[in-house]
MARRO-232405 format. One record per residue (C-alpha): residue in three letters; x, y, z. Coordinates in steps of 0.25 Angstrom, whole numbers, padded with zeros to 4 digits, always signed. Layout:
<nodes>
ALAXYZ ...
</nodes>
This chain:
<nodes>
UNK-0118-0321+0422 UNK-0106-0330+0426 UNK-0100-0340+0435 UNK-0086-0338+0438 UNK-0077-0350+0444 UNK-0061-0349+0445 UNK-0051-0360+0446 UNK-0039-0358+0438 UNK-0046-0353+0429 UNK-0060-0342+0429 UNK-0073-0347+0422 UNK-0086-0340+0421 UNK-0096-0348+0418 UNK-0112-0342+0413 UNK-0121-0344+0423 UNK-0134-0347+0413 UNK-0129-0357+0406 UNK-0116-0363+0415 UNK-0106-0361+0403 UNK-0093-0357+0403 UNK-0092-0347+0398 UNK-0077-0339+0401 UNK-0064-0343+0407 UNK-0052-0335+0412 UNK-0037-0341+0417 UNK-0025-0333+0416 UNK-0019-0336+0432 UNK-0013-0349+0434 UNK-0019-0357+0447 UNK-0032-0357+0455 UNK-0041-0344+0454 UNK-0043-0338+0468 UNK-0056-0330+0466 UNK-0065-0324+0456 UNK-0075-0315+0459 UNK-0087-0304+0450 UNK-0088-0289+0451 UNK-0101-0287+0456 UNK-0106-0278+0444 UNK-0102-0294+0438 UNK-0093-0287+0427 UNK-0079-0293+0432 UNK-0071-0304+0438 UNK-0060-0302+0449 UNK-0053-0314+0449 UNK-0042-0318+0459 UNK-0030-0329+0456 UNK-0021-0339+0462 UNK-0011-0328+0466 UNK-0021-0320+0470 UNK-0022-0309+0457 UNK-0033-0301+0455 UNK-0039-0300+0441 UNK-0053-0295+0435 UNK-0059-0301+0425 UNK-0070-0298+0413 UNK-0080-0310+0409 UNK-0078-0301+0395 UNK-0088-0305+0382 UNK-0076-0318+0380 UNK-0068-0319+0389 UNK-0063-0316+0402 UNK-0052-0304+0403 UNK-0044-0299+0414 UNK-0048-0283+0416 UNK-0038-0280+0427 UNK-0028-0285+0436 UNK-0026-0281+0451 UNK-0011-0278+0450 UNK-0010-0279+0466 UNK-0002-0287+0475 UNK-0004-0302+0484 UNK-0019-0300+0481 UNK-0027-0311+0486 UNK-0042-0309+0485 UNK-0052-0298+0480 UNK-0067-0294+0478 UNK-0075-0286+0470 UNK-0080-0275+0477 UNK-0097-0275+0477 UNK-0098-0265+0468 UNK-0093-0266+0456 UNK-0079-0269+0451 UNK-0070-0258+0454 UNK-0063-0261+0468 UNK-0060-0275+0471 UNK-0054-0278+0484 UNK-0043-0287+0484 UNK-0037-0297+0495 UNK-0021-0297+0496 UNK-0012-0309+0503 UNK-0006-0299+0513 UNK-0020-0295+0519 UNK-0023-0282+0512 UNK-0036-0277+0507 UNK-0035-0270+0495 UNK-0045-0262+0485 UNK-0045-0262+0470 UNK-0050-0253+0462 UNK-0051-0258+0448 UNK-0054-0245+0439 UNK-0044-0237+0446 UNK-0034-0251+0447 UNK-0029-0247+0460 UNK-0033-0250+0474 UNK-0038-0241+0483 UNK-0040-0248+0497 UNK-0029-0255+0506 UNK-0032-0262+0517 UNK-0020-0267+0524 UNK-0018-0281+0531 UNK-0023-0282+0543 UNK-0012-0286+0554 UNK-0014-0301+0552 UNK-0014-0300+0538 UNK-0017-0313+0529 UNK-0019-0316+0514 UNK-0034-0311+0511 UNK-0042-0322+0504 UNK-0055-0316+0504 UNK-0060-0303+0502 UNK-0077-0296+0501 UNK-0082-0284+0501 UNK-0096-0281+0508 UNK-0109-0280+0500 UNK-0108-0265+0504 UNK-0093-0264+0501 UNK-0090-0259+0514 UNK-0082-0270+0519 UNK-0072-0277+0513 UNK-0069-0294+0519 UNK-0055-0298+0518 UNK-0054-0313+0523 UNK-0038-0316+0527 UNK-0031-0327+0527 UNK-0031-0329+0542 UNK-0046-0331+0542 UNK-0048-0315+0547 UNK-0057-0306+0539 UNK-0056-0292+0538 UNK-0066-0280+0534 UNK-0063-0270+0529 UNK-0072-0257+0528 UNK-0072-0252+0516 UNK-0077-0239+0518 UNK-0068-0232+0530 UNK-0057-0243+0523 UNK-0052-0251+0536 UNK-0052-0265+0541 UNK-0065-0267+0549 UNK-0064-0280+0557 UNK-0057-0294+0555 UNK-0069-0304+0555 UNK-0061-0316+0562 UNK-0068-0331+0562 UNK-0067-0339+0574 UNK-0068-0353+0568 UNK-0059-0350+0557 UNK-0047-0345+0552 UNK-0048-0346+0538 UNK-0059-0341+0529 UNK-0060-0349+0516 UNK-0074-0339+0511 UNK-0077-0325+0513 UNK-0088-0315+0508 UNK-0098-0303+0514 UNK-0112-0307+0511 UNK-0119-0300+0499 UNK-0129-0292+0506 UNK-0124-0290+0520 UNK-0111-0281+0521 UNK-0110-0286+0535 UNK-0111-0302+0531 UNK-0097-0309+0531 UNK-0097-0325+0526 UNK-0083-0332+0530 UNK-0080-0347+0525 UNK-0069-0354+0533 UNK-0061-0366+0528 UNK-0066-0374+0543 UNK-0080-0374+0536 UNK-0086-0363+0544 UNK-0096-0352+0537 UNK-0097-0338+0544 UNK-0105-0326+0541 UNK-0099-0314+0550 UNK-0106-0301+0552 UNK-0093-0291+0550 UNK-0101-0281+0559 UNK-0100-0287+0571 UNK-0091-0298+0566 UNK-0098-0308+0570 UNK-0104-0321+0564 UNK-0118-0321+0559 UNK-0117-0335+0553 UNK-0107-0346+0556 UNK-0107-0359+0551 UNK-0098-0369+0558 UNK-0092-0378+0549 UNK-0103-0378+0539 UNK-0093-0384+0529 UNK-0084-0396+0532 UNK-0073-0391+0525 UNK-0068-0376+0521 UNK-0079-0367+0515 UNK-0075-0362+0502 UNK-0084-0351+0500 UNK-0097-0343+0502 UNK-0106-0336+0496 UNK-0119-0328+0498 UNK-0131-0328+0490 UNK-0136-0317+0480 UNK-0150-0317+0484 UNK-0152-0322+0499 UNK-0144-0315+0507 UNK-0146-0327+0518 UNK-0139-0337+0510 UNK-0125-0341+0512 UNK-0117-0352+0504 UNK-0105-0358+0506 UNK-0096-0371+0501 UNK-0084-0378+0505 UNK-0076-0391+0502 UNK-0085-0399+0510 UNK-0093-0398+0495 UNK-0105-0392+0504 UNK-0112-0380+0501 UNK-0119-0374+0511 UNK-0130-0363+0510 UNK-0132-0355+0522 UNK-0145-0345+0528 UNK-0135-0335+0535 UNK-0148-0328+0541 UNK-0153-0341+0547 UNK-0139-0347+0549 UNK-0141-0361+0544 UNK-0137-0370+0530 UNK-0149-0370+0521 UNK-0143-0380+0510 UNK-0131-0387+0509 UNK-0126-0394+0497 UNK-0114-0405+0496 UNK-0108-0406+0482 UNK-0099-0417+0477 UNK-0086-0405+0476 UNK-0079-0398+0486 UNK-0086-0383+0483 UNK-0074-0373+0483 UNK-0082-0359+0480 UNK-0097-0354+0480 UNK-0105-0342+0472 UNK-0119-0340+0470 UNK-0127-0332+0462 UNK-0141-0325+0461 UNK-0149-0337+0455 UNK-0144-0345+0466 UNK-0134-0353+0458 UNK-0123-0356+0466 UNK-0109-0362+0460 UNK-0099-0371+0468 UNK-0085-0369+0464 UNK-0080-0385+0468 UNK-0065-0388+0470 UNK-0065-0400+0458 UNK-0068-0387+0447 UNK-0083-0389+0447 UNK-0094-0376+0450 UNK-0105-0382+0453 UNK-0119-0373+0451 UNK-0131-0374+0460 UNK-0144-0368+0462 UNK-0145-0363+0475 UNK-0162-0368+0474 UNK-0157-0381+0472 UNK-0143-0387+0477 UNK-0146-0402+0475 UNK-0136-0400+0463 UNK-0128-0391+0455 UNK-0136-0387+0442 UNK-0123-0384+0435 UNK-0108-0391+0435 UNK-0099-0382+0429 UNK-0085-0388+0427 UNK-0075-0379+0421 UNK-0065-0378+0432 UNK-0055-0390+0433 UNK-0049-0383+0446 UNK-0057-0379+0460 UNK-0065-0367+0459 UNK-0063-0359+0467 UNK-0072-0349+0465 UNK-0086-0345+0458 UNK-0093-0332+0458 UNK-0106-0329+0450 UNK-0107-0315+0441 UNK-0116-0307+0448 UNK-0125-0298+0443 UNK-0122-0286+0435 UNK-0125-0274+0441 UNK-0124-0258+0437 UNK-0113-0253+0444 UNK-0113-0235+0443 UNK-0099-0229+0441 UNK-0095-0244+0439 UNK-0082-0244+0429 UNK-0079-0254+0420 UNK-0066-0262+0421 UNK-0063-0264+0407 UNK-0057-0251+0398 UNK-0065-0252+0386 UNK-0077-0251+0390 UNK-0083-0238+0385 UNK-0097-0229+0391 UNK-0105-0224+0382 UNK-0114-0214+0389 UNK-0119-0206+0376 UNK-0133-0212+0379 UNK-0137-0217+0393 UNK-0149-0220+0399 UNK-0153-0218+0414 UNK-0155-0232+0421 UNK-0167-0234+0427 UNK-0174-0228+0441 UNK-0174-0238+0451 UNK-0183-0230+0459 UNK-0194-0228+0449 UNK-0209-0228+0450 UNK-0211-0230+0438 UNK-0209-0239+0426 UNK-0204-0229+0417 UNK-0188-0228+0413 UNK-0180-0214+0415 UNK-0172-0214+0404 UNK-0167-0199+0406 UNK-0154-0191+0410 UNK-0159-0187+0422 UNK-0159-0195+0432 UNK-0173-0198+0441 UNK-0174-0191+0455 UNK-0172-0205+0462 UNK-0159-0206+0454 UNK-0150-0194+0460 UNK-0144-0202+0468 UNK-0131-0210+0466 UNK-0134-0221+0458 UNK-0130-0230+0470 UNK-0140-0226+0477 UNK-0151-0228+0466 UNK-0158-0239+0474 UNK-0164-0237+0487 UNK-0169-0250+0490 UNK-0164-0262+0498 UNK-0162-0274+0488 UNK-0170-0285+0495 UNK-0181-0295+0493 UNK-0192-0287+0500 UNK-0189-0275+0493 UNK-0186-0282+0479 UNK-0202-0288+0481 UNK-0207-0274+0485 UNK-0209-0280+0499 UNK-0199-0269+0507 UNK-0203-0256+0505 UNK-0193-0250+0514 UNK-0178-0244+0510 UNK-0171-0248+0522 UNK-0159-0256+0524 UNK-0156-0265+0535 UNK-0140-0269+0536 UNK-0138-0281+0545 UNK-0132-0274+0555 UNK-0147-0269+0557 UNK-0146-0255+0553 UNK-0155-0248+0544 UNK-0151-0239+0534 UNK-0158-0233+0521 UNK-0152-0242+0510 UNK-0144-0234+0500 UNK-0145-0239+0486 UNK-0135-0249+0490 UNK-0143-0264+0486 UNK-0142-0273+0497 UNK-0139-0287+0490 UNK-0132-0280+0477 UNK-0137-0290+0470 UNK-0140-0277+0457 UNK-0135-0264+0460 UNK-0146-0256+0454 UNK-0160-0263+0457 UNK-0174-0254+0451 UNK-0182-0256+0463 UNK-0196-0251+0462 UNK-0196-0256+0448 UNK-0208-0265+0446 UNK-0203-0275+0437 UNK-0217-0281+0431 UNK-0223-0267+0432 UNK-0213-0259+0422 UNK-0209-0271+0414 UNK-0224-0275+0410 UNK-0225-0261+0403 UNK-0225-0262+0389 UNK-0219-0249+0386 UNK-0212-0242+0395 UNK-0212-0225+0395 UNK-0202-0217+0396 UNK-0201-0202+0403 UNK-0189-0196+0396 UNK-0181-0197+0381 UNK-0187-0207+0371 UNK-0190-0209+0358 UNK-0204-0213+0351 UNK-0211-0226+0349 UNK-0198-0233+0351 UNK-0199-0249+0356 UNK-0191-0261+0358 UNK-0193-0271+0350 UNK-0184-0282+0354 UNK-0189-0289+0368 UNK-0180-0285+0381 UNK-0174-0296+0389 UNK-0166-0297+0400 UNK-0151-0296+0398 UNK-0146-0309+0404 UNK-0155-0316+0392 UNK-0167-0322+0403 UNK-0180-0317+0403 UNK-0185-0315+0418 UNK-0201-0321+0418 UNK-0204-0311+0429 UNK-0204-0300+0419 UNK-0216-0303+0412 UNK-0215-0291+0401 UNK-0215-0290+0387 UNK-0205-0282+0383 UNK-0202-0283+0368 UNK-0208-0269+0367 UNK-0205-0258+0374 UNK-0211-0245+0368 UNK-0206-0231+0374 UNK-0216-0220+0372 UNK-0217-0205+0372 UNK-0204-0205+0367 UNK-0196-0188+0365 UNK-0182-0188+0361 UNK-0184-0174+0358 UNK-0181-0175+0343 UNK-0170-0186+0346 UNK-0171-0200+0343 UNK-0166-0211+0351 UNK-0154-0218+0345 UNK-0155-0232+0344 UNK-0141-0233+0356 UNK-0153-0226+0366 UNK-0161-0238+0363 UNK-0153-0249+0364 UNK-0149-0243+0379 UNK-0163-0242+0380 UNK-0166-0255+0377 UNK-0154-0259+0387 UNK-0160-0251+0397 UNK-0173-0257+0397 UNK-0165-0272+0396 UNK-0158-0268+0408 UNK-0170-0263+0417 UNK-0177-0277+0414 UNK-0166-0284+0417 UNK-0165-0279+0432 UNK-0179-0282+0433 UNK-0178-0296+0428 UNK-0165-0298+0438 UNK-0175-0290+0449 UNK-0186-0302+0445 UNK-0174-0314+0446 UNK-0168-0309+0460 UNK-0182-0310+0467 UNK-0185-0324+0462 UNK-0171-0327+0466 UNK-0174-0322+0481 UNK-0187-0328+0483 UNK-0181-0341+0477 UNK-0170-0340+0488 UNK-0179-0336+0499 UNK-0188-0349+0494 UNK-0176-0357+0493 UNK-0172-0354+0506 UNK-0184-0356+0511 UNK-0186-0370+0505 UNK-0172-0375+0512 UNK-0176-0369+0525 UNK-0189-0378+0523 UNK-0182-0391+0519 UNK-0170-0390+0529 UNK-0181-0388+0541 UNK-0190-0401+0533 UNK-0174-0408+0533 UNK-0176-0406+0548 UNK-0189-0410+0552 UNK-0188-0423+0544 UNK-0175-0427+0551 UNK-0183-0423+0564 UNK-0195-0433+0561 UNK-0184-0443+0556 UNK-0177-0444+0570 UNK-0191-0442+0577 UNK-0195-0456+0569 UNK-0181-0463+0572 UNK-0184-0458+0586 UNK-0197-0464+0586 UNK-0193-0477+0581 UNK-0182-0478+0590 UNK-0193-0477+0601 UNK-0202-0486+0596 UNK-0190-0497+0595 UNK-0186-0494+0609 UNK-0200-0496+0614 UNK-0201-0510+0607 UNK-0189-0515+0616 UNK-0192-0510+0628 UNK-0207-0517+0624 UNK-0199-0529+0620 UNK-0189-0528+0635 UNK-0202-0528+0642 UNK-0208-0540+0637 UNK-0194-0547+0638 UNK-0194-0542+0653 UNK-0211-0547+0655 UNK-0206-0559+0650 UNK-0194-0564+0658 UNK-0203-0558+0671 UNK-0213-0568+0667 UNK-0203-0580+0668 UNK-0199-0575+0681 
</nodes>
């Protein structure tokens, strides 16, 4: 995985070990913008003059893939699903879509009637919406589905929006960042504020961003060299953080690292569990960066196509992926798909993507939107977080098998002999399994015998599968250490409070027991002088 910081130049750095390990500059001037796809395979990367470009973090190097061959382009997004339409921002107001396999665009929205440059632009976790943030310190939605302007989202205490983004969960959840130091999370429903912060910063906000595991926690950083984290459900800072830079752009990721781009060139790296100190100074820019967004995780993508022309498919052997709605611990590797599986494979997941149900505590399947209505979730994940998710598999249950049957096409007595391990080279401890061998039995090829390609995609198969698990393993811990986490500054800030309480309450007393020895002294002084009267 990588870290990606712009100035005038793109670096992407390896988030294991902090090296750097790519660099990209062919514009002259400062770098505007630098996003992922969220399928984490490319780079849209935005200039100085406001050209739009993506990239491939290739085996070497970085190489540009396409070009967007359009006009007075300003700003653009990756869509949230996958890499093929990007919408993309123009200095005359207009919204645009791109769609990069067919290299042409296939939505205009016009300017609206006060038109401005567009310096921000988000689709909705749903991509349903589309936020375009203006110049003017307007902000128009756009619905993506009947393809008008929805509403213009107007700030009262602001007119110039310096951070824009929709929440990661919640397609109704808008943050906004002014240059006054004001931080506002609008519900677009209504178009209303459900957070506002007044002038939580001292000095212009430079950017937000919202956590990967809590979908509570809100961050933002500014010039003021503060970073602030924020409990948007219970409306109040839960940290803050002061740094010796003035910060300039924010990204975190799902181990709760957060990177601080600073306006002197440095990225500073923290740990959202401990923010006493940056664990990691990275110092590869000598300009401000402007900005730093984290890989996110691969996903599977269906009908997804690759940007790159050589790539070739090879599908004279294929093998079925695995049920997410088995029973069982055994793997279907058969043509015909299982009776759960007729559906589209969008809708292979019926499950909502929460903590309760990921503990096996929520046993039900509905959804509850935050405009309060129920509806039967439909295979879409809530914190698309991974697109495709096994639910009901038991991951100590099947892993702890020593051998594993299968119901279709096999072969006999064939095993594995080198040990599995996880792709990204760690080993998750929660897995307690042996799996160096791996016997497949009651194996009937009729007559033919599998070919060594079958079992190596076997072999990827299986490496795969354990893989998810071990990530399925990692995001619990991660949740349970962000609701303890949270927890824990909840706890101190109260303790911050009541000892500052019993500190004026002994300041208090003091005082009175001070004023109680000169009124004590007065009235001797007064006895006194009536005796020589």
């Amino acid at each position: 995985m990588y870290l990606s910081s712009i100035s005038s130049r793109l670096l992407l750095y390896d988030t294991n070990s902090w090296d750097l390990k790519k660099s990209y500059d062919c514009y002259e001037g400062m770098l505007r913008d630098v996003s992922w796809s969220d399928d984490s395979k490319y780079i849209l990367q935005v200039n100085s003059k406001g050209l739009i470009d993506i990239l491939s973090p290739a085996e070497h190097d970085i190489r540009s893939l396409q070009h967007v061959p359009l006009k007075d382009t300003w700003s653009a997004s990756f869509h949230r699903d996958g890499h093929r339409n990007v919408a993309i921002g123009t200095k005359n107001g207009s919204v645009l879509i791109w769609d990069t396999k067919n290299k042409s665009v296939t939505k205009n929205f016009s300017a609206p009637s006060q038109a401005s440059c567009v310096n921000f632009i988000s689709y909705n976790v749903k991509n349903t919406s589309l936020a375009a943030a203006m110049g003017n310190g307007d902000t128009v939605i756009y619905s993506l589905t009947s393809n008008i302007p929805l509403m213009t989202v107007k700030l009262s205490c602001s007119k110039s929006i310096s951070a824009m983004k929709f929440h990661n969960e919640s397609r109704f959840l808008l943050g906004l960042a002014t240059e006054e130091g004001h931080v506002v999370v609008k519900d677009v429903t209504c178009n209303k504020d459900r957070n506002y912060f007044e002038n939580i910063h001292a000095s212009p906000v430079s950017d937000i961003a919202y956590s990967l595991i809590n979908r509570d926690v809100l961050l933002s950083c500014g010039y003021d060299k503060i970073m602030h984290v924020y409990d948007i459900r219970m409306q109040n800072v839960v940290s803050t953080i002061t740094t010796l830079y003035p910060l300039k752009s924010l990204a975190i990721n799902l181990e709760n690292q957060v990177a601080l781009g600073t306006k002197n060139g440095y990225v500073l790296i923290y740990d959202l569990r401990d923010l006493n100190a940056p664990f990691k100074v990275l110092r590869g820019h000598n300009a401000e960066v402007c900005k730093v967004a984290f890989q996110p995780p691969r996903k599977k993508i269906y009908n997804d196509t690759s940007l790159r022309e050589d790539v070739e498919v090879n599908s004279s052997f294929k093998l079925q992926s695995p049920v997410r709605g088995r029973t069982s611990d055994t793997f279907f590797i058969s043509d015909t798909p299982p009776r759960n599986e007729e559906a589209s494979p969008q809708g292979l997941d019926n499950k909502v993507d929460s903590f309760l149900v990921m503990m096996g505590l929520d046993k039900s399947n509905v959804d509850i939107d935050d405009d309060g209505i129920k509806s039967v979730d439909n295979g879409e994940r809530r914190s698309d977080k991974f697109e495709f998710r096994y639910c009901q598999l038991d991951a100590e249950k099947n892993i702890s098998k020593i051998s594993t049957p299968l119901t279709s096409r096999t072969a006999d007595n064939l095993q594995f002999t080198s040990p599995l391990t996880i792709p990204n080279g760690t080993h998750d401890k929660n897995l307690n399994t042996n799996t160096s061998d791996i016997k497949l039995s009651n194996l009937n090829l009729n007559g033919d015998v599998v070919n060594s390609k079958s079992i190596e995609e076997l072999k990827d198969f299986i490496k795969l599968t354990l893989a998810d698990v071990a990530d399925d393993n990692r995001n619990y811990f991660l949740h349970i250490m962000m609701a303890l986490t949270k927890q824990k500054l909840f706890l101190e800030k109260q303790l911050f409070g009541m000892n500052e309480q019993i500190h004026n309450l002994i300041q208090n007393q003091n005082m009175l027991v001070e004023t109680n020895r000169k009124l004590v002294l007065q009235i001797e002084q007064l006895k006194s002088q009536q005796n020589l009267f």
